[in-house]
C-alpha positions in Angstrom: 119.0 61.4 84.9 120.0 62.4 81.5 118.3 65.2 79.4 118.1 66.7 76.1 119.2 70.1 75.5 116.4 72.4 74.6 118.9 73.5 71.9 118.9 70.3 70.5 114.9 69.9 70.4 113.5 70.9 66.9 110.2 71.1 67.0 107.3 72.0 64.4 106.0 75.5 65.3 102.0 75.1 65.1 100.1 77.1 62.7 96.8 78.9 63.1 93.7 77.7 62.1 91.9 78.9 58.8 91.4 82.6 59.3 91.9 86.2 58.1 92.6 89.3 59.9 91.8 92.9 59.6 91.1 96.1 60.3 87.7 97.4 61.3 86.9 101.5 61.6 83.8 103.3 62.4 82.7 106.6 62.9 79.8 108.1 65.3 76.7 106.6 63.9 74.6 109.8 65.5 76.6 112.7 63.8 79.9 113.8 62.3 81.2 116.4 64.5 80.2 117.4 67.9 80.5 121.0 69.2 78.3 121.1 72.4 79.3 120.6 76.2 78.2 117.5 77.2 77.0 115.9 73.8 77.3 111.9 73.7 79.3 110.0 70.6 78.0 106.8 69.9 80.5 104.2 68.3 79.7 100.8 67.7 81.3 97.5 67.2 78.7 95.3 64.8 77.9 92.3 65.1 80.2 90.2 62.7 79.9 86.8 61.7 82.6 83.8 62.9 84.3 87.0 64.5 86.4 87.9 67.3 87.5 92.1 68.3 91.5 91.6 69.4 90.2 93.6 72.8 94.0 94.9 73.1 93.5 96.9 69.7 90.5 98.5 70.5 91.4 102.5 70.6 89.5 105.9 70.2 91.4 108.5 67.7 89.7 112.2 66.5 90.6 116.1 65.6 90.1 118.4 68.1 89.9 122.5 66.6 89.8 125.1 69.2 88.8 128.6 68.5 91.0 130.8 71.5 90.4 134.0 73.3 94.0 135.3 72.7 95.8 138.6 74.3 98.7 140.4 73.1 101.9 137.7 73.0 104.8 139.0 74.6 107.0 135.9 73.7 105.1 134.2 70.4 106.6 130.6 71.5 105.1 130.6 75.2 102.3 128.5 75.1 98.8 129.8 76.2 97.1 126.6 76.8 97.7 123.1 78.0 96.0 119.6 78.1 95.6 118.9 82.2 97.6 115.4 83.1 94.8 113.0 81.5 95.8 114.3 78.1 93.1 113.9 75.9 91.1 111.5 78.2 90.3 114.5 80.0 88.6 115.1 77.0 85.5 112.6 78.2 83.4 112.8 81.4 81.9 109.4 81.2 82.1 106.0 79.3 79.1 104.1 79.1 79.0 100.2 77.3 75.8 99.0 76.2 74.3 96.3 73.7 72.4 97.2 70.9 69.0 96.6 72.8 70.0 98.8 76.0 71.7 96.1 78.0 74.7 98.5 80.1 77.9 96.2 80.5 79.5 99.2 82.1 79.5 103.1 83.3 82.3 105.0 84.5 82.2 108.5 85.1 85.2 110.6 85.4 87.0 107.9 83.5 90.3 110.2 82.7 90.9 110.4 86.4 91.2 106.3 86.8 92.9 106.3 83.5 95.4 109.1 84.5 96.6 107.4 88.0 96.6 103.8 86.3 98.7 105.3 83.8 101.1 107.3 86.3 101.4 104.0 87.9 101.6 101.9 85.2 104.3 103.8 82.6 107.3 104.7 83.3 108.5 108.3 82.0 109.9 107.1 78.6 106.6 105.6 77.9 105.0 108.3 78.6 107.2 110.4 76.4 106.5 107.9 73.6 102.7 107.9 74.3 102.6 111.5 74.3 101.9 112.5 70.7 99.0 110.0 71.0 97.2 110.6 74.6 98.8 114.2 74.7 99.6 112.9 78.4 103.3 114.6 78.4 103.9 118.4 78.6 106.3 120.1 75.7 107.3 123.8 75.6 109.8 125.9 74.3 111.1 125.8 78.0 111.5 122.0 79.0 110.4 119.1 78.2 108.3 118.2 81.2 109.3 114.3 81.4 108.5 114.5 84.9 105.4 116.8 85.2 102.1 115.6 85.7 100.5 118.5 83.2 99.9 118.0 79.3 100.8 118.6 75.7 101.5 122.4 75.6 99.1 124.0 72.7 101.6 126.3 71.5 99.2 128.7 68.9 101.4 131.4 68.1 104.4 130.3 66.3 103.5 129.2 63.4 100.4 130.6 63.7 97.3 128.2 64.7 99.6 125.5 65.4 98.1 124.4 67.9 94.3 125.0 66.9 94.0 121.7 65.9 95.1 118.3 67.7 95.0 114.9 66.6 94.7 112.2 69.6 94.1 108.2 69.8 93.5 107.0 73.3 93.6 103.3 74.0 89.7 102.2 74.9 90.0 101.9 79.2 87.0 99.9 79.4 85.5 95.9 80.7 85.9 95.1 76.7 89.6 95.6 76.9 90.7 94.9 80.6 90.7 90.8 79.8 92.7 88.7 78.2 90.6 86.9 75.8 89.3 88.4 72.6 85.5 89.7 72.5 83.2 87.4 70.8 81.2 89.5 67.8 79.0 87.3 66.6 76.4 87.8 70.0 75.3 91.4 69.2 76.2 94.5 68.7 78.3 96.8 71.4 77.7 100.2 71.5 80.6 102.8 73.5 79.5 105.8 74.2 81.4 108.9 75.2 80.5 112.1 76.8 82.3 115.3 76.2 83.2 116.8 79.2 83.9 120.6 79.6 86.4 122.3 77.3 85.7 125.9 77.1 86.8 128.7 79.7 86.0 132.4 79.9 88.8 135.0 79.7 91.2 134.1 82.2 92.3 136.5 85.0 94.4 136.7 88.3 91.4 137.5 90.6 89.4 134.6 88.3 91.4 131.3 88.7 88.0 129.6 89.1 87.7 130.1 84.9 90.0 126.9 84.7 87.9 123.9 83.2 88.4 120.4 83.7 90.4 119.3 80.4 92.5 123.1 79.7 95.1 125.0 81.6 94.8 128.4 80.9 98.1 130.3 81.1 97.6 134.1 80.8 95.5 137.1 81.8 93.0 137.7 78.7 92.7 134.5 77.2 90.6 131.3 77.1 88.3 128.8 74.6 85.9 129.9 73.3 85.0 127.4 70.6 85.6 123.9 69.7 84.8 121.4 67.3 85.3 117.2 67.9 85.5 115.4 64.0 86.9 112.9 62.1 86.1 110.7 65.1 87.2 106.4 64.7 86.5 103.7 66.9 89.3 101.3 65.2 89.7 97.4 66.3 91.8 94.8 64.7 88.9 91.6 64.0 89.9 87.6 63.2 87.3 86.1 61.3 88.1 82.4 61.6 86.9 79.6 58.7 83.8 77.9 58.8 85.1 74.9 59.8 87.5 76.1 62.5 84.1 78.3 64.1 81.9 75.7 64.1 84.4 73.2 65.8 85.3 76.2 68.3 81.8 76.5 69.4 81.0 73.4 69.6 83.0 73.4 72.9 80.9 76.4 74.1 77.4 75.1 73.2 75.6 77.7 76.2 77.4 80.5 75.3 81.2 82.5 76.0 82.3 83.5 79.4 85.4 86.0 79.8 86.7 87.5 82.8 87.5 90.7 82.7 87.4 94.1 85.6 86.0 97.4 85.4 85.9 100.1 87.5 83.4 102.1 89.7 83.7 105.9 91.1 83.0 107.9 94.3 83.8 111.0 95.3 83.2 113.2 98.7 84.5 116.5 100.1 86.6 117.1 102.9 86.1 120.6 104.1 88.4 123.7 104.7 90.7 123.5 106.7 89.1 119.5 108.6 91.3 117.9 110.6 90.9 114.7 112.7 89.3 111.7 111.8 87.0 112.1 108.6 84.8 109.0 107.3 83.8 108.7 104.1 80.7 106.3 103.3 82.1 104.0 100.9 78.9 103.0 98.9 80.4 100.2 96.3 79.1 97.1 96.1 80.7 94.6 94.3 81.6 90.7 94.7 85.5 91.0 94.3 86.7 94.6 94.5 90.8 93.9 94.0 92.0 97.6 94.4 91.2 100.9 95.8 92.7 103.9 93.8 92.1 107.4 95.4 93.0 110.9 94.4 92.2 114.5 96.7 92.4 117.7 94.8 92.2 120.6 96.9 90.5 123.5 94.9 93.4 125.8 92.9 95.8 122.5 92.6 97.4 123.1 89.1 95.8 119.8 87.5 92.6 120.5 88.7 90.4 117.6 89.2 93.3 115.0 88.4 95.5 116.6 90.9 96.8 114.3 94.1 97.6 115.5 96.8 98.9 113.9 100.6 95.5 115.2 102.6 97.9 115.7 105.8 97.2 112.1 106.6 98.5 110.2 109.4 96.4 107.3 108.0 94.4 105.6 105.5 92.2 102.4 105.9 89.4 101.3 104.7 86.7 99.2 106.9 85.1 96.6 104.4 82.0 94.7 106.8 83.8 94.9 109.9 87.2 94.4 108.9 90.1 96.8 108.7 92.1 97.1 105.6 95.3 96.6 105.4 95.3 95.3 108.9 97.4 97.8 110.1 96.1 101.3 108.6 99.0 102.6 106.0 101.0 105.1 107.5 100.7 107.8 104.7 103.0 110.4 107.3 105.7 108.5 105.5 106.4 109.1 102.3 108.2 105.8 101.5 105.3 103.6 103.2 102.8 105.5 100.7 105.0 104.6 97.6 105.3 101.0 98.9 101.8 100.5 99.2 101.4 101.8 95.5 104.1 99.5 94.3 102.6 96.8 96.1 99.0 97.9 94.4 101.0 96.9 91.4 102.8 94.0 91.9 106.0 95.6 91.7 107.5 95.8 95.2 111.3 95.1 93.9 110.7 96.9 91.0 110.5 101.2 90.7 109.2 100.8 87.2 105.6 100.7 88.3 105.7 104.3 90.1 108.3 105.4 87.7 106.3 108.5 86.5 105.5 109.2 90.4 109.0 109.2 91.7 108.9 108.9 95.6 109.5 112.6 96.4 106.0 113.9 94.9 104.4 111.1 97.3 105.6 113.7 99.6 103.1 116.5 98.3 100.6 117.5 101.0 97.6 119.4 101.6 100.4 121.9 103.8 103.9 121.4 104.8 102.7 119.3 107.6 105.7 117.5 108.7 109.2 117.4 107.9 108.5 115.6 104.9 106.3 117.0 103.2 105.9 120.6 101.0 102.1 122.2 99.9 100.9 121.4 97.1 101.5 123.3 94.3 98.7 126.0 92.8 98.0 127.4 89.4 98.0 131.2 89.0 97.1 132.7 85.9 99.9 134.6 84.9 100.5 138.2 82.7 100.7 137.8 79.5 104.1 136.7 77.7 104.6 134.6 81.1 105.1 131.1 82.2 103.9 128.6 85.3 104.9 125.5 83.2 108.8 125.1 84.0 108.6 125.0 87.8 106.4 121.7 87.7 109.4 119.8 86.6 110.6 119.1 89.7 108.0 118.4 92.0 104.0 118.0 90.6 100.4 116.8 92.7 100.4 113.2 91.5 100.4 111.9 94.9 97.8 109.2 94.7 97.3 106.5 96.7 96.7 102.6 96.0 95.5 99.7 98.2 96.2 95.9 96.9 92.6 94.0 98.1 93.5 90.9 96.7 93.9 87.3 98.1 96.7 86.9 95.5 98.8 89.6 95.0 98.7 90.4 90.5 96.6 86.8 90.1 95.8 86.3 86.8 93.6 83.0 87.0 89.8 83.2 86.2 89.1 83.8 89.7 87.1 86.1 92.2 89.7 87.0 94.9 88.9 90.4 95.7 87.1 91.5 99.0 83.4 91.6 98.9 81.3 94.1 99.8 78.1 93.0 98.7 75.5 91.3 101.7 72.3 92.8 103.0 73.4 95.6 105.7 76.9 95.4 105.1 78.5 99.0 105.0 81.7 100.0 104.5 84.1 103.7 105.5 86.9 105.0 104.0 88.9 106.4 107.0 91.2 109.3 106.9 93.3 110.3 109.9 94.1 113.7 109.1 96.8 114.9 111.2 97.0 118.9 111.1 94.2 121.0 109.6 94.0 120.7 105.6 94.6 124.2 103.5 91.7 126.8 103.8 89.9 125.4 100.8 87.5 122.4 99.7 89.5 119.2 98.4 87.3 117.1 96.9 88.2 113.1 96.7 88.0 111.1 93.8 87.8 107.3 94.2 87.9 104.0 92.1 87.2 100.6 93.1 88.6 98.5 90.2 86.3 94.9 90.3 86.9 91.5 89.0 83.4 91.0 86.7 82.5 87.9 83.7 81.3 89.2 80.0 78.8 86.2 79.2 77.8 85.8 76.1 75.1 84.0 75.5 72.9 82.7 72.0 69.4 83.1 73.9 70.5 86.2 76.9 72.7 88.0 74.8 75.8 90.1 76.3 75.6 90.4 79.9 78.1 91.2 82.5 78.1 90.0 85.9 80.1 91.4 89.2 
């Protein structure tokens, strides 16, 4: 059978329908500037006519200003503060989506720690470097840097002066509206985002004081610490198509009851595993959901250097999860092993053959535990508040917590088809664990463990309902 070339095929390339593009920015519609602990910033996407949002340009930027409890600087270009790993999503304690009537589309809480394992998973360290001056996700210091490290942008304040007093961020939006692959209707009604600032200020820090660490800041030294701040300047920015008359009404005519898009979202637990527990420990795993397509988990044992995004190896022997009755993976991952752990997470990613999807989490800090439990694993590394004109930054470099770990629930492994193929965990007296086999007794402190089950959902828009989603 003869054929054509494809280098001999010259085709017409199509062109797009009547339309016009552009940018769309907002600011907080309930003030300008927010200095306040757990104050809310509403930002909303209007409803526009014959309009679509490009969900994939949908990003958060601002100014942060800090006011700082300083002490006497030995070395003027040794930072005093640090963003933690999340960058400036640390900067957020929970994401809510709503409609303009009250209708929720989607809550996360804690959504820098999802956001700060999806991205340790999901960019590999020159990405990261070239996200940095965005996110603020990479550390940089006079010393190193920090390529490898799971801490943030350095704040260095001293040299020049107030340098780093004030930070400029955009975050890509982590969120149902941007997690498809279709671009968000916005002619249904308007979306409101709302974001609540999480906790940014510390007390004067001190060696017997550790515990004055906050979520978002590393503080460095003996003496110093936040003692102000101010969020401003604060855009919600979106790229919009406005298509023709014409061309909408012909579009729409295909979709007389209304828009359906599938997209996933995310939904967060969290439990404590005592001092020093060993054995087997079941968590209650409380999510409900029709199509729950991967299981994300982080433990941070109190004094980790990242705080609450810290990840540390718990001293497992195991990890499974029992979803109504039935063990997942089949047989429970053997997380003893550091190269089973980083398979599963690769796996969790579609990326098996490939180390770019754990290329921020090389395989040696899957081998961080809760103690140097076997012959494979080191303790975890914690943050002491050092004298002043001293650094803990450089020794992170080499080996940092960011051992997460990752289970693939889907029927097809990466499916991208407008279909359900998660596990379900929804049914009347269903109930599902999280088991951990811990093998020798944790370190003498709390670790408390954060987890995320990502879930398949549908947006539907509709011309009588309104914006809806259903999981």
């Amino acid at each position: 059978m003869s054929a054509i070339p494809e280098e001999l095929t010259f085709p017409m390339p199509p062109t797009l329908v009547a339309s016009r593009t552009y940018e769309y920015r907002t600011n907080p519609s309930n003030a300008n500037s927010f200095n306040t602990e757990g104050a809310v910033i509403q930002l909303t996407l209007p409803n526009l006519p014959r309009s679509f949002y490009q969900n994939n340009t949908i990003y958060v930027r601002g100014r942060l200003a800090l006011s700082y409890i300083l002490a006497a600087e030995a070395n003027p270009l040794d930072p005093p503060v640090s963003f933690n790993s999340a960058g400036a999503y640390s900067l957020f304690s929970r994401q809510v989506v709503r409609t303009a009537n009250g209708q929720t589309l989607e809550t996360v809480q804690n959504p820098g720690v999802i956001t700060n394992a999806q991205m340790a998973y999901g960019l590999t360290p020159a990405e990261r470097v070239g996200m940095s001056a965005m996110t603020k996700i990479a550390l940089t210091s006079s010393s190193n840097s920090g390529t490898g490290t799971s801490l943030g942008w350095a704040l260095n304040v001293s040299s020049p002066a107030g340098h780093g007093s004030v930070i400029e961020f955009a975050i890509p939006l982590n969120s149902v509206l941007t997690n498809g692959e279709k671009f968000i209707p916005a002619f249904y009604d308007e979306i409101v985002i709302e974001l609540t600032i999480a906790q940014l200020l510390s007390a004067a820090a001190s060696n017997a004081t550790p515990s004055t660490q906050n979520p978002t800041f590393l503080v460095h030294r003996t003496g110093e610490g936040i003692s102000a701040f101010t969020l401003s300047d604060i855009e919600l920015c979106a790229q919009v198509i406005e298509l023709g008359p014409t061309e909408f009404g012909q579009l729409m005519s295909q979709y007389p009851q209304g828009i359906t898009l599938k997209s996933q979202s995310y939904v967060y637990g969290s439990s404590t595993l005592a001092a020093s527990a060993n054995g087997s420990q079941d968590i209650v795993y409380s999510h409900k959901q029709q199509s729950i397509k991967q299981f994300i988990m982080a433990v941070a044992p109190s004094g980790a250097a990242e705080g609450m995004y810290a990840g540390v190896n718990p001293n497992l022997g195991s990890l499974s999860l029992i979803l109504n009755g039935q063990t997942y993976p089949q047989r429970p991952v053997r997380c003893f092993l550091p190269s089973e752990s980083y398979a599963q997470n690769q796996k969790a990613y579609g990326a098996l053959m490939s180390d770019l999807k754990c290329g921020s989490v090389p395989m040696e800090y899957h081998a961080v535990g809760s103690t140097a439990y076997n012959t494979f694993h080191d303790a975890y590394r914690t943050w002491a508040v050092g004298a002043a004109g001293t650094t803990t930054l450089t020794g992170f470099t080499n080996r940092s917590n960011k051992c997460f770990f990752l289970l693939d629930l889907e029927s097809i492994n990466g499916s991208k088809s407008a279909m359900f193929n998660g596990i379900s965990t929804t049914g009347s007296g269903s109930s599902s664990t999280i088991r951990l086999d811990i093998n020798a007794s944790l370190a003498a402190v709390a670790h408390t463990v954060h987890y995320f089950s990502v879930y398949d959902c549908l947006i539907k828009f509709d011309p009588v309902m309104g914006i809806t989603v259903v999981s």
